[in-house]
C-alpha positions as CSV (number, residue, x, y, z in Angstrom):
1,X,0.0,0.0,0.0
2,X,0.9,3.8,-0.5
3,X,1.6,6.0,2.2
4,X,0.0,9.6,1.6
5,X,0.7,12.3,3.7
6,X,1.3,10.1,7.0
7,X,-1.7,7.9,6.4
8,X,-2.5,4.9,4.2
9,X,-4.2,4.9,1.0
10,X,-7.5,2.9,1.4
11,X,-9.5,3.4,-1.9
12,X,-12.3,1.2,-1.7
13,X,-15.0,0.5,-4.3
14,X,-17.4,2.9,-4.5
15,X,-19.5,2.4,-7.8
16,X,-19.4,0.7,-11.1
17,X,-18.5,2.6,-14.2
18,X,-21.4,1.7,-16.4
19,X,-23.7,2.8,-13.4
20,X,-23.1,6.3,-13.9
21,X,-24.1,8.4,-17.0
22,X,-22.0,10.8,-18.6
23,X,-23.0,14.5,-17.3
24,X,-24.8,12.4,-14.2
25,X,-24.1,11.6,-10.2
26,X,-24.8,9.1,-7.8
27,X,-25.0,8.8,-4.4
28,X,-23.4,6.5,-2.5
29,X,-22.2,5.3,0.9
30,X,-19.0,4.4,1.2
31,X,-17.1,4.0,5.0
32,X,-19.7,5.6,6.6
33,X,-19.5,8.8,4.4
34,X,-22.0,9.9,2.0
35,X,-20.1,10.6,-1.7
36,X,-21.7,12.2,-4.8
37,X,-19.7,10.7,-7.4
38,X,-19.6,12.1,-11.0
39,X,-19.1,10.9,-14.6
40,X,-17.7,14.1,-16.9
41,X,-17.0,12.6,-19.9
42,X,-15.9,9.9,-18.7
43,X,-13.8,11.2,-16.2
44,X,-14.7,11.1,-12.8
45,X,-14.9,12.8,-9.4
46,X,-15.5,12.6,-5.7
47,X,-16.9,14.7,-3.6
48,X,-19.1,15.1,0.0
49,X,-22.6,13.6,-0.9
50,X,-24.6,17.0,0.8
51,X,-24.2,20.5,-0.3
52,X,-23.3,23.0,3.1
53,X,-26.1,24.8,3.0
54,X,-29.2,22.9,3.8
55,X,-27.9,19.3,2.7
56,X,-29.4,18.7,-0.6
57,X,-28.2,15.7,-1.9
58,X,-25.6,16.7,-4.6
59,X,-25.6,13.6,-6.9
60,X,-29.1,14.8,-8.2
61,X,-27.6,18.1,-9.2
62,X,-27.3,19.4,-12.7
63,X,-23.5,18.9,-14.6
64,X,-22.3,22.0,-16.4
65,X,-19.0,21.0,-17.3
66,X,-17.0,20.3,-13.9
67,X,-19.1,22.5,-12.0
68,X,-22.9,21.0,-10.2
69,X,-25.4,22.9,-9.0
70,X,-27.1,22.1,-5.8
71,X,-31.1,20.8,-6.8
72,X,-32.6,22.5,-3.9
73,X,-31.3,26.1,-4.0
74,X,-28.6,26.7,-6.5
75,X,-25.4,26.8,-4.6
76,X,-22.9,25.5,-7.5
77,X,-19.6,23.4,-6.3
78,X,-16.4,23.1,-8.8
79,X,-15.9,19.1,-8.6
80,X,-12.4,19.3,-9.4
81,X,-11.7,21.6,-6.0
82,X,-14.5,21.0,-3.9
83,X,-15.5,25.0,-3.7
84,X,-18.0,26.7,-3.4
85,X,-19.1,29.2,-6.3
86,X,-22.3,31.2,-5.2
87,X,-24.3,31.2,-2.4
88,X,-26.1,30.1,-0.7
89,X,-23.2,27.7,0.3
90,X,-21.4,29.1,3.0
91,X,-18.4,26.9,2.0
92,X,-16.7,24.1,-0.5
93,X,-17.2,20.7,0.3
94,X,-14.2,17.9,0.0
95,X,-13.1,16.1,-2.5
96,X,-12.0,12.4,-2.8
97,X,-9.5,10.8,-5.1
98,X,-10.4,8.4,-7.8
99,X,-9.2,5.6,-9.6
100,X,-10.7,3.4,-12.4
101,X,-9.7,-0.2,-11.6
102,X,-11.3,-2.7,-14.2
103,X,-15.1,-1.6,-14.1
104,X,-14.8,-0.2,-10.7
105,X,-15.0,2.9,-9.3
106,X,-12.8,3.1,-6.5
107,X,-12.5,6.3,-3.9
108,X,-9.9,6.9,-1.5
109,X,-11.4,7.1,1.9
């Protein structure tokens, strides 16, 4: 196993890669932590399943490029960074490393 930053790498398998559409998100629990995972053209990212302000669930947001907007009030998140780009969020939200392995979708937890 790695080491990253004075912990291990753990990523652990999060999703399947035909289970998430290009432009789309899913939720999912993974280590106790709920994840929105994306599929932007057929790259993908991780990031905190609830948006900061009121905790919408993120997955369900609408894909404009790299950026998704929040379904219940409009906050937007940049899924490459994890921050925030309008309100109402009052912050970012973290973001998770990915790797393809096979079919899977693996996140490092």
């Amino acid at each position: 196993m790695q080491v990253k930053r004075g912990k291990q790498m753990a990523f652990v398998k999060a999703s399947v890669v035909g289970e998430i559409a290009p432009g789309k998100g899913k939720q999912v629990a993974v280590a106790g932590k709920t994840l929105a995972i994306f599929n932007i053209g057929g790259s993908f990212f991780a990031i905190d399943g609830e948006c900061t302000h009121r905790g919408a669930p993120l997955a369900e947001g609408e894909c404009a490029g790299t950026v998704v907007e929040c379904p219940w009030h409009g906050a937007r998140f940049d899924l490459t960074s994890g921050a925030h780009l309008s309100p109402p969020a009052p912050r970012g939200v973290t973001t998770y490393k990915i790797q393809i392995v096979g079919d899977e979708v693996q996140v490092d937890i």
